[in-house]
N, C-alpha and C positions, 0 to 999 in steps of 0.2 A: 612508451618506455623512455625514462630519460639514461640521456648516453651519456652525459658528462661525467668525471670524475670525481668532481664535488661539487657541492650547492650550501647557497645559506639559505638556511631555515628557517620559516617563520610556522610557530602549534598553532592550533587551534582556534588561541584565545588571542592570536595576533602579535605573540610575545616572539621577541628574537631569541633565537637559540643559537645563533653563530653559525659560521662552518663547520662542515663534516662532509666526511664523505658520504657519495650518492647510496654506497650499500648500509652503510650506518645508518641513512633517513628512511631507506626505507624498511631496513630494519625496527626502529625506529614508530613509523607510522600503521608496521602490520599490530604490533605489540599493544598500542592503543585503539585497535579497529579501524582505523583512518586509512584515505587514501595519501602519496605524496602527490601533489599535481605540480608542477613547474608553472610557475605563474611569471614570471622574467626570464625568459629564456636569451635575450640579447645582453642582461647584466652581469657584471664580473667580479664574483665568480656569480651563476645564476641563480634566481629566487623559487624555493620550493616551499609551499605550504601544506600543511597537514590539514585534512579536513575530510569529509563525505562528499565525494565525486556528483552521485547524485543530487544529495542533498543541494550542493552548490550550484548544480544545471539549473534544479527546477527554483529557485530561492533568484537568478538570475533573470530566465525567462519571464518567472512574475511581476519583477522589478518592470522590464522593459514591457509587457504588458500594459500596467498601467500608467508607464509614461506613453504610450502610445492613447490611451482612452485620456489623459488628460493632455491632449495636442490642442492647439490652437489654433483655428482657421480662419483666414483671413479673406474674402470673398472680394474681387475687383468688381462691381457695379456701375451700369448707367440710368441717369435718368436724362430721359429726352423733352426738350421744349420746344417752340414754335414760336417763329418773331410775333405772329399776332393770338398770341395765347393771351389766355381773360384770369383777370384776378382772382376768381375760383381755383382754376385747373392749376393755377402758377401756386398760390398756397398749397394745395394739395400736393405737388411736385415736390417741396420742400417740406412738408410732413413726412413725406415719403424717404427724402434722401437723409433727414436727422434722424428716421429710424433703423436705415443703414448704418448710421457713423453711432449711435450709440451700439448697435454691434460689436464695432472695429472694426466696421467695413468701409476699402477705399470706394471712394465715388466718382464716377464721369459725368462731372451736367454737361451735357452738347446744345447748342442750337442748332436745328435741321432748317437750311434755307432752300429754295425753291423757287423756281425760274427769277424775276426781276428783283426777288427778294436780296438777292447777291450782291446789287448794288447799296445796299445799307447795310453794310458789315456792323456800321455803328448802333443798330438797334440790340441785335445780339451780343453787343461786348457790354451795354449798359444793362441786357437785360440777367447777364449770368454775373454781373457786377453786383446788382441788387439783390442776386438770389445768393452769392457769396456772404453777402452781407447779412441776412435773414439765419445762415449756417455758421454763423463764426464761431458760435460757443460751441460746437461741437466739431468742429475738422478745420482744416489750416491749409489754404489754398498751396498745390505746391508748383503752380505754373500761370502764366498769368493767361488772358483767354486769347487764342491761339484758333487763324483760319485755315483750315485745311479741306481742299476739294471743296465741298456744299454745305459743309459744318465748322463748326466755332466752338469748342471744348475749353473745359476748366475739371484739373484733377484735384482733388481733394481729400487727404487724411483726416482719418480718425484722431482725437484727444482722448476716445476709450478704447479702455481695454479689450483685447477681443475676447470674445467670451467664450466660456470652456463647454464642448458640446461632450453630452452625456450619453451615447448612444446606446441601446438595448442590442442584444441578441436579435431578437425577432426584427423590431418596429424602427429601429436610427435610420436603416438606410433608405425604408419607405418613407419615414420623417423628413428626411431631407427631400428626398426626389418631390414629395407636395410643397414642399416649401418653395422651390426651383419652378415649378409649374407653375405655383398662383403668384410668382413673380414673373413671369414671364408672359401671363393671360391680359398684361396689361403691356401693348406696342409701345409706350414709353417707354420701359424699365426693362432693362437688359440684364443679366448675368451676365459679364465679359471672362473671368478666368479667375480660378481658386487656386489656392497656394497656400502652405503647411506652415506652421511654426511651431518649434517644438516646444513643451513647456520649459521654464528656467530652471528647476529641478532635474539635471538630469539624474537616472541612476545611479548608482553607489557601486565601485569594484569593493570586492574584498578587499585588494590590497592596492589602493590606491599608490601611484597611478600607474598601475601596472596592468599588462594586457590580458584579455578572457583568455585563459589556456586551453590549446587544442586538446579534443579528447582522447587524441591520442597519447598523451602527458601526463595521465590518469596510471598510476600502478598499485598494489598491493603486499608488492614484496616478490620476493627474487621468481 
């Protein structure tokens, strides 16, 4: 029930109809079958629109529906090396990490060192220099390579866009969880941690930028 003594109006079609009083709108709203809903309830005097209550729940909920199915995920990954890794395994590390970053996925190449290996920090800084160098067209180093404990890391962005996952009803969430396994059947390659972005589109209010009206703002007439 709205309590104020008056409100401005905004019909159906989005048209202003000025001030009136709150018994007049929603005189007003039963007369065209509409709900009045208060859609600005902090503005002065406050904003009341005419429209279908439900219709508007469920017209909302669908909106935010599929901004949530077109989200955008963004996956932290590692891949792992070895100071005396072989020209094979090292290409293959970097097929691997470009098909991260053509994702939009960020990437961790580390070097894992191992007893006397510690003492040549400089094998490892030349060797995730080279493999920087092999990934440039696709991600953009954003630290330079860095010893911590028994490891030598270099973080890495994407230059693409991350890509918009389509998931079903039944099969997305089994989709993903094989995807996460046969990335992970391989002790180089890590999943480290995932994080959301929402797409640039958000939703549309009715009455921009005015906030979702509580349901209980919803009347019919006296």
């Amino acid at each position: 029930m709205i309590r104020v003594f008056e409100v401005r109006v905004v019909d159906e079609d989005g048209g202003q109809l000025g001030v009136m009083r709150t018994l007049d709108a929603m005189r007003l709203a039963q007369e065209r079958g509409l709900d009045l809903v208060e859609v600005a309830p902090l503005a002065s005097p406050p904003v009341a629109r005419l429209l279908d209550f439900g219709q508007y729940k469920y017209e909302l909920t669908k909106r935010e529906k599929e901004a949530k199915r077109k989200q955008r995920s963004i996956t932290f990954k590692e891949v792992r090396l070895k100071p005396k890794i072989g020209i094979g395994d090292f290409d293959t590390k970097v097929r691997r990490a470009v098909e991260f970053l053509e994702d939009g996925d960020r990437v961790k190449i580390s070097v894992q060192f191992r007893g006397r290996e510690l003492t040549h920090p400089g094998i490892g800084r030349d060797l995730l220099d080279k493999f920087a160098e092999q990934i440039k067209e696709h991600g953009v180093v954003e630290r330079p390579p860095l010893l911590e404990g028994k490891s030598m890391h270099i973080s890495v962005a994407s230059t693409h866009k991350p890509k918009v996952h389509e998931p079903t009803p039944t099969g997305g969430a089994k989709a993903h969880n094989r995807t996460t396994d046969e990335a992970l059947e391989d002790d180089d390659v890590e999943v480290e941690a995932t994080q959301e972005v929402t797409s640039e589109t958000p939703p549309a209010s009715p009455v921009a930028p005015t906030p979702e009206p509580q349901p209980g703002a919803a009347s019919t007439g006296e």
